[in-house]
N, C-alpha and C positions, 0 to 999 in steps of 0.2 A: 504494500500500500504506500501511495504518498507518504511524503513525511513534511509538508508543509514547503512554505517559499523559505531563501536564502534570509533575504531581510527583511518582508513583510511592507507591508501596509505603509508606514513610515519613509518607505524610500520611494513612493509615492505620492504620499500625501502627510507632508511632514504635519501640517495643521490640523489634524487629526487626532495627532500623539498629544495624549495628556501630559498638560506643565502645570507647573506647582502653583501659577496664577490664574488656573481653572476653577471657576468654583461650580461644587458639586450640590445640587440641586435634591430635594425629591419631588418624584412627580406620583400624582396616583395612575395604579397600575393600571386602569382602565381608560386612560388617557393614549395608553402608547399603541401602536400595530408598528407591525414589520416594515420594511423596507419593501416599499413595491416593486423594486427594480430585484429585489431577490431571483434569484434564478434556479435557486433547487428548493424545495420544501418541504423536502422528508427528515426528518429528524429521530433518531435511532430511540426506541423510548426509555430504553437500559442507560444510556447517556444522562438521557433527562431527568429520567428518576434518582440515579446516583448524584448529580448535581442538586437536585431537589432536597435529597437527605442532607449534603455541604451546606446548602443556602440556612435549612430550619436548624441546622446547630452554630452555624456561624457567620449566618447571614450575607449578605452580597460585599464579598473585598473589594470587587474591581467594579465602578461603576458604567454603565452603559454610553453608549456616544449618542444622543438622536438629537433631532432638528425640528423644530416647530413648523409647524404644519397648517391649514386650515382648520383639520376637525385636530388637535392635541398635540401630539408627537409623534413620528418616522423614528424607528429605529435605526442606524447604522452601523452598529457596530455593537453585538451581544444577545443577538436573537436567543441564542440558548438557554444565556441569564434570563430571559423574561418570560419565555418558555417554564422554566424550571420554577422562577418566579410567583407564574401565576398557577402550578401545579402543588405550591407549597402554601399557599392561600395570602400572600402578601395582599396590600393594598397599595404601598408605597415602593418604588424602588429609589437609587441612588443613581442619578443620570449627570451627564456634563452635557450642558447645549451649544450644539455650531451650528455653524450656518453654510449649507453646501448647497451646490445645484443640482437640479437634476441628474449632470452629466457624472460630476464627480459619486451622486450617490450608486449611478447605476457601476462606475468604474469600482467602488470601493467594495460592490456586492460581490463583483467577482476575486476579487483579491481577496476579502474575507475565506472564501467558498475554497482558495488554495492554500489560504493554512490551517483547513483542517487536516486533520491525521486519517483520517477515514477513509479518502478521495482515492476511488478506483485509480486506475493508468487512463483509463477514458475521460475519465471525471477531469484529470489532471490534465489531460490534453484539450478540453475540449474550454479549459479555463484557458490555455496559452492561446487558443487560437482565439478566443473570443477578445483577449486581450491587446494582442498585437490588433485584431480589428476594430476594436473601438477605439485605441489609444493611438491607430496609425502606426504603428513601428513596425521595424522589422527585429527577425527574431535577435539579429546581433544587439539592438538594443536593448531589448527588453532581455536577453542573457546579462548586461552588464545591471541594470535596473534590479533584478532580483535577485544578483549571485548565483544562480544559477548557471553551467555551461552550455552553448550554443548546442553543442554536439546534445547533450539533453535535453534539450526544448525539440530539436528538430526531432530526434527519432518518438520523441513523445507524440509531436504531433503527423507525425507520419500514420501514427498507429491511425488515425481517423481516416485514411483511405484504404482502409480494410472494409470487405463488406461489410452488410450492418451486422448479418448474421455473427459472424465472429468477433462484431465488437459487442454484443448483446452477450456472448460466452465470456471475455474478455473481464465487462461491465459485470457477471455474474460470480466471478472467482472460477470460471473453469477451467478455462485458460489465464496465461499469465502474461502480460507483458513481454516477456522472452520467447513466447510463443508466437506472439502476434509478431512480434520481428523477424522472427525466422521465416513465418509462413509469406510477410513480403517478398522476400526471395525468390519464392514460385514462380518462373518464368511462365509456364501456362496457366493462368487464371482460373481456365477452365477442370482445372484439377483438386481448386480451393475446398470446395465443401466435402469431395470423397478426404479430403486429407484431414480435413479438422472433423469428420467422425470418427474419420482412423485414429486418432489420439484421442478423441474423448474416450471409444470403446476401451481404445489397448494403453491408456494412461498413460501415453507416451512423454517424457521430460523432454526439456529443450533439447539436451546433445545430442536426443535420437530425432527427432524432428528436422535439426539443423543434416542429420546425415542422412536423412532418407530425402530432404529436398535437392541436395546434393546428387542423387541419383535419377530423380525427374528432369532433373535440369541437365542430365545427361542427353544428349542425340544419339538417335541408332547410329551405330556407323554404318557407314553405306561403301558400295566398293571399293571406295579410294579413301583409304582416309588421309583427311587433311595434316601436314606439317605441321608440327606441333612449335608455339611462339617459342622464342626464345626468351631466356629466362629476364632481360629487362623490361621486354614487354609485358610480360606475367606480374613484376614485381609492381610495375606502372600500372597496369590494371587493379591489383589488389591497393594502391595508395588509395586510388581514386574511389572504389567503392564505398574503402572506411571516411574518407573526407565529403563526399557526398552522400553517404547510407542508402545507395543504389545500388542497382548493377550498371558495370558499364563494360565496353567492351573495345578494344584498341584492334583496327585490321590495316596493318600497314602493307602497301603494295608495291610494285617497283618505281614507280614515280611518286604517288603522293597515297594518303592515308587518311583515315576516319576516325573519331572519337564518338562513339554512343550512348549518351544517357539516359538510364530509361526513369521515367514518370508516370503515376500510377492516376493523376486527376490535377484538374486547373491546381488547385493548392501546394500539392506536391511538387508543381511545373514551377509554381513563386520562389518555394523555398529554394531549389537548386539554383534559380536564379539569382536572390539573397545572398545567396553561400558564395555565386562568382562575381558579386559587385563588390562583398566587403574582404573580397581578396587583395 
């Protein structure tokens, strides 16, 4: 599972971060709803209820972030507190008030939503890419923005041109992350869903996965078989896939030659393109 962002919320949105010249409010609890720009709404209720028993022994440490509203308060930052909150029968909670826009409220929903600890590899990617889309950036930016490495934001978000079916196994704990990158690999597409029932039935780990797609991605050979590259071109090939997380393929001729990089959808096509601007 995820394990949240490098630096969080803060290296975003410095005026968010509580200062010691904040003052800390109560507001009553039926005053507050969530953030509308929330984008997941499930909430684990093992979470809630053990937060809940925290809250009624020792009541709320860390106060909420929200923002005045027409009808009370928008939360922004502590949905689970007030979740837990109002499971524990408060009237009152302990809030800090800012004043944000829409834009930054909807940005701060998704940055909340990646540091939790919970967040599938779906979950996780599907905040990167919502991110760089609404904030504009590209991934080299938003790598330096959360501490996070390029090379893990891309392959993270790679995973999301996987079909749905296998980000739906993916999204479920069947498959794992390491699955889902291997099964990229598959040069025939059309061999994806026989392959991820074959590992779901026969339990297969990634090193058996990574070596049986290795053997699809084999060609029959046929009468003649092709000269085999030479070993710089071999090594050239292998840089390039691990710097782009594709395949690619080097076919040099007698006169001039080709570089192939393959791309699995528009998005996939941005990144690689990304990866050779901020070269």
């Amino acid at each position: 599972m995820a394990k949240g962002l490098g630096k969080g919320i803060n290296a975003f949105f410095p005026e968010v971060e509580e200062k010691q010249d904040d003052v800390i409010e109560e507001i009553a609890i039926s005053e507050c709803r969530p953030n509308p720009y929330q984008p997941r709404k499930t909430f684990h209720a093992d979470a809630i209820e053990e937060l809940k028993e925290s809250i009624l022994e020792y009541g709320i440490i860390q106060p909420l972030i929200v923002r005045a509203s027409i009808k009370g308060y928008e939360i922004v930052v502590g949905e689970r507190r007030y979740r837990a909150a109002k499971e524990a029968g408060l009237d009152k909670i302990p809030v800090i008030i800012k004043d944000l826009t829409d834009d930054k409220m909807m940005e701060l929903a998704l940055l909340e939503n990646l540091q939790r600890e919970d967040l599938t590899p779906i979950e996780e990617a599907h905040a990167y890419a919502n991110l760089m889309n609404e904030l504009n950036i590209t991934q080299e930016e938003l790598s330096k923005r959360l501490g996070k490495s390029r090379s893990h934001i891309a392959n993270m978000v790679r995973l999301l041109s996987l079909p749905e079916s296998v980000i739906a196994y993916i999204n479920n704990g069947e498959l794992s992350m390491g699955h889902g990158r291997a099964i990229l690999g598959l040069k025939d597409k059309t061999k994806v869903q026989a392959l991820v029932q074959k590992i779901r039935k026969e339990k297969l780990n990634v090193r058996q996965v990574e070596k049986l797609i290795v053997q699809l991605n084999e060609k029959p050979v046929k009468q003649k078989e092709k000269p085999k590259k030479d070993v710089f071109i071999q090594e050239r090939e292998t840089f390039l896939r691990e710097r782009f997380g594709t395949a690619v393929t080097i076919q040099r001729g007698k006169r001039k030659g080709k570089i192939e990089i393959e791309f699995y959808n528009d998005n996939d096509l941005q990144r690689i393109i990304d990866t050779l601007e901020n070269e």
